[in-house]
C-alpha positions as CSV (number, residue, x, y, z in Angstrom):
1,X,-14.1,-10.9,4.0
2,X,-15.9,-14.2,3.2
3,X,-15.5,-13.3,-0.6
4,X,-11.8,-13.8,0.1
5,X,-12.0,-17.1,1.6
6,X,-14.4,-18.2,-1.6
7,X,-11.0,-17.5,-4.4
8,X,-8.4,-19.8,-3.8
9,X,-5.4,-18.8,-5.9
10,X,-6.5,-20.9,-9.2
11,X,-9.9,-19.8,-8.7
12,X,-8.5,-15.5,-9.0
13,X,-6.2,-16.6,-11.7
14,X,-9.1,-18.1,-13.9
15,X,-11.6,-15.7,-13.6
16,X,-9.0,-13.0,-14.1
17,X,-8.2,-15.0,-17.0
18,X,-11.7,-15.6,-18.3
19,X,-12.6,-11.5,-17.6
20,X,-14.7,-11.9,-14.5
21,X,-15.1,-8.5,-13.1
22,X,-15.6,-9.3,-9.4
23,X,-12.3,-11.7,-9.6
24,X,-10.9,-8.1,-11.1
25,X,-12.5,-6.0,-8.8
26,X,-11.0,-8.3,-5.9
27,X,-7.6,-7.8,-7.2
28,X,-7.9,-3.8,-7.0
29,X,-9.5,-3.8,-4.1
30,X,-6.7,-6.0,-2.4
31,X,-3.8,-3.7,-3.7
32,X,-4.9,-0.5,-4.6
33,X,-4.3,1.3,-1.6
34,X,-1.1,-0.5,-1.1
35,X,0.1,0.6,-4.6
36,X,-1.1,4.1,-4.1
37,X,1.2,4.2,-1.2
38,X,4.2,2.5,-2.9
39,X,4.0,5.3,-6.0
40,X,3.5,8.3,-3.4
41,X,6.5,7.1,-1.8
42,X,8.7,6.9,-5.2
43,X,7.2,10.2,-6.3
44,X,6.2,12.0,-3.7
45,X,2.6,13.5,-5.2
46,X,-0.7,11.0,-4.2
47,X,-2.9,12.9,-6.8
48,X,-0.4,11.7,-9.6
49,X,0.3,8.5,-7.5
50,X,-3.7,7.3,-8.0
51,X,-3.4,8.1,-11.5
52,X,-0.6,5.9,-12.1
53,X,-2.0,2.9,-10.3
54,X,-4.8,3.3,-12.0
55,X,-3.5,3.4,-15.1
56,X,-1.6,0.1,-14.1
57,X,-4.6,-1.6,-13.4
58,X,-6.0,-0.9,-16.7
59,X,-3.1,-2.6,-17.9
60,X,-4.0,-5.7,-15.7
61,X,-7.0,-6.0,-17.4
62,X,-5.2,-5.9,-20.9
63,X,-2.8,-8.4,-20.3
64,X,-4.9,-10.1,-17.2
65,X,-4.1,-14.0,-19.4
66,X,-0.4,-14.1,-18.6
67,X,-0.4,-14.5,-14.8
68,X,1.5,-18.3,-13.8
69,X,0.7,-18.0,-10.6
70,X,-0.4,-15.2,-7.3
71,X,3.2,-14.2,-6.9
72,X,3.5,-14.0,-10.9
73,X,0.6,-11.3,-10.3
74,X,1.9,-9.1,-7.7
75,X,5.4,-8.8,-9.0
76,X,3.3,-7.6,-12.4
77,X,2.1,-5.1,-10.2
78,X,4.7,-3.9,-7.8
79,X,7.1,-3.4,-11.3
80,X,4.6,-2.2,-13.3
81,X,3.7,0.6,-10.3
82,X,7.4,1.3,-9.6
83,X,8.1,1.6,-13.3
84,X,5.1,4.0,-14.3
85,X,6.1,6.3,-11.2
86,X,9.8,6.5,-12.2
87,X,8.3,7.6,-15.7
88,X,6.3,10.1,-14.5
89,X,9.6,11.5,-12.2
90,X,11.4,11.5,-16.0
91,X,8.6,13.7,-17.0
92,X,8.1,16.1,-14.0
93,X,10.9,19.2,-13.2
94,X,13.7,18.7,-10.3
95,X,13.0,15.1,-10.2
96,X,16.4,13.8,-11.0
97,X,17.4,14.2,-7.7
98,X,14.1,12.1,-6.1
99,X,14.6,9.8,-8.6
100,X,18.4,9.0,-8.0
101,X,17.5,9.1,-4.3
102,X,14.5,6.4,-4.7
103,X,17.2,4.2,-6.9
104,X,20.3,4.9,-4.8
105,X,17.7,3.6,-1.5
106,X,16.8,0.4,-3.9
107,X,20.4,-0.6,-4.5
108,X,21.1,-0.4,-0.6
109,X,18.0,-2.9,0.0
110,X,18.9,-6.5,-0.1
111,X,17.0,-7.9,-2.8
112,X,15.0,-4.9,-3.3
113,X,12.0,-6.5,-5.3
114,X,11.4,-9.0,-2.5
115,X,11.6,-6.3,-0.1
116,X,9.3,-3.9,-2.0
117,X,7.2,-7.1,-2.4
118,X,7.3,-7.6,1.7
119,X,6.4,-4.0,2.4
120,X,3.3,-4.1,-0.1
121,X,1.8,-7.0,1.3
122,X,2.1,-5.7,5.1
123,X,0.5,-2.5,4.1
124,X,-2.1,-4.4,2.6
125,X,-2.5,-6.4,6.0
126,X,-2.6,-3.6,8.1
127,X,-5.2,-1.3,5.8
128,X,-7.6,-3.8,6.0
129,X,-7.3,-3.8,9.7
130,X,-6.8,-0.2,10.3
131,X,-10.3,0.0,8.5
132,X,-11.8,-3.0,11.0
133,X,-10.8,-0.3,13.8
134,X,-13.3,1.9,15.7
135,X,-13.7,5.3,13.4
136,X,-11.7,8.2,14.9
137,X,-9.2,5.6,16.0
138,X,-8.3,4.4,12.3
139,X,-8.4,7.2,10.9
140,X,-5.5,8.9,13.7
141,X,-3.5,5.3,12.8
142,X,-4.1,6.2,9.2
143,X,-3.1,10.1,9.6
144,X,0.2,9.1,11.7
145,X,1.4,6.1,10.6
146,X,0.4,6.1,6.8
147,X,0.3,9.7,6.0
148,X,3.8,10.4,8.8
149,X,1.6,13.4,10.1
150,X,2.4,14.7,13.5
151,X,0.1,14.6,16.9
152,X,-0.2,18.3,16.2
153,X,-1.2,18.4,13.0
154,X,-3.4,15.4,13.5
155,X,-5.2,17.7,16.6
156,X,-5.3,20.6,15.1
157,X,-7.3,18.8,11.2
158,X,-9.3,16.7,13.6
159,X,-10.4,19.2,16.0
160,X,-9.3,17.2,18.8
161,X,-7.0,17.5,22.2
162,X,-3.4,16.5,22.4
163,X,-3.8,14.1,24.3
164,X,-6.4,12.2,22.8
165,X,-5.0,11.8,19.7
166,X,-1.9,10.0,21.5
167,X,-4.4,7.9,23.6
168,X,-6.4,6.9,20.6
169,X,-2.9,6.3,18.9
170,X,-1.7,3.7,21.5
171,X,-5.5,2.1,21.6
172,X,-5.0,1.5,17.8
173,X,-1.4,0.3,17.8
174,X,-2.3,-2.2,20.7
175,X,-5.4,-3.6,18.7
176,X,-3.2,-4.0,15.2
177,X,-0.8,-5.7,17.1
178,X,-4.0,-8.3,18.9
179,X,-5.2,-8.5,15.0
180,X,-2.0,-9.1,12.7
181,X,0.9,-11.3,13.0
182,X,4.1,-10.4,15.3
183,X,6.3,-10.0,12.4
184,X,3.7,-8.0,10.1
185,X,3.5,-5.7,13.4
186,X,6.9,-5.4,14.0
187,X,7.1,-4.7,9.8
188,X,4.3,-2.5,9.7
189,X,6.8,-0.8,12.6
190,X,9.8,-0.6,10.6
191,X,8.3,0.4,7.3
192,X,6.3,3.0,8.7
193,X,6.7,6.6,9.0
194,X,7.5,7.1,13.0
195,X,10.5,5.0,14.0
């Protein structure tokens, strides 16, 4: 945390720039798991979807001189993630119809970029505070809200009760929404899997 508040947005830019590997290493760890998230949901496979966001990054690092400005940076790699998973859709069997459904949704969203853009950046918000939670409690947020996986199933790969998966589910819902922003809670809502 107090490494973020040391790179101001000239400061990331320039030792990007210059090849500084912790000014890289901030970068990936700021967006990775966001990313990762953002390609599972275009192709459906996170395996594949790590791969790909890896593979972005490496092309970060190529062309890391070319970056005006923080939002110059992200929409780099929010198009560069969205574009690499709709490759490997073109490449992959019985995706036509995923992919037409991913670009049909797209063309319904207002300025989809900007939304895309929205959604990464309250993901990355609420990671980094579903990780600041106590342990088992993160990790059912993570399970239901992240991964869309039911009380049940969450129970049943946690060895746990019923009931204290949906107790531990409204502890950590209540403590995102003390930690983030009213509108990144009420995003993080929308966005999520469960309505």
């Amino acid at each position: 945390m107090s490494q973020e508040s040391s790179y101001n947005e000239q400061q990331l830019l320039r030792g990007l720039i210059s090849g500084d590997m912790s000014h890289y290493s901030y970068v990936f760890k700021e967006y990775y798991s966001a990313l990762c998230l953002y390609a599972t949901r275009i192709i459906g496979e996170p395996g594949h979807a790590e791969d790909i966001v890896q593979d972005v990054f490496e092309k970060l690092w190529q062309k890391r001189s070319s970056f005006e400005n923080l939002r110059h940076l992200k929409d780099f790699l929010y198009k560069a993630t969205r574009n690499a998973s709709l490759n490997f859709l073109k490449g992959t069997q019985h995706s036509m119809e995923r992919q037409a459904a991913f670009l049909y949704e797209q063309e319904g969203a207002a300025a989809g970029d900007d939304l895309d853009i929205i959604r990464m950046e309250v993901f990355r918000a609420i990671y980094r505070e579903i990780d600041n939670l106590p342990e088992q409690c993160g990790k059912i947020v993570r399970m239901s809200y992240i991964d869309g996986m039911k009380n049940e199933q969450i129970a049943e790969a946690l060895s746990i009760s019923l009931q204290t998966v949906k107790n531990q589910k409204t502890r950590g819902m209540k403590l995102l929404r003390m930690r983030v922003s009213p509108v990144v809670f009420a995003l993080f809502s929308l966005f999520s899997h469960h309505s």
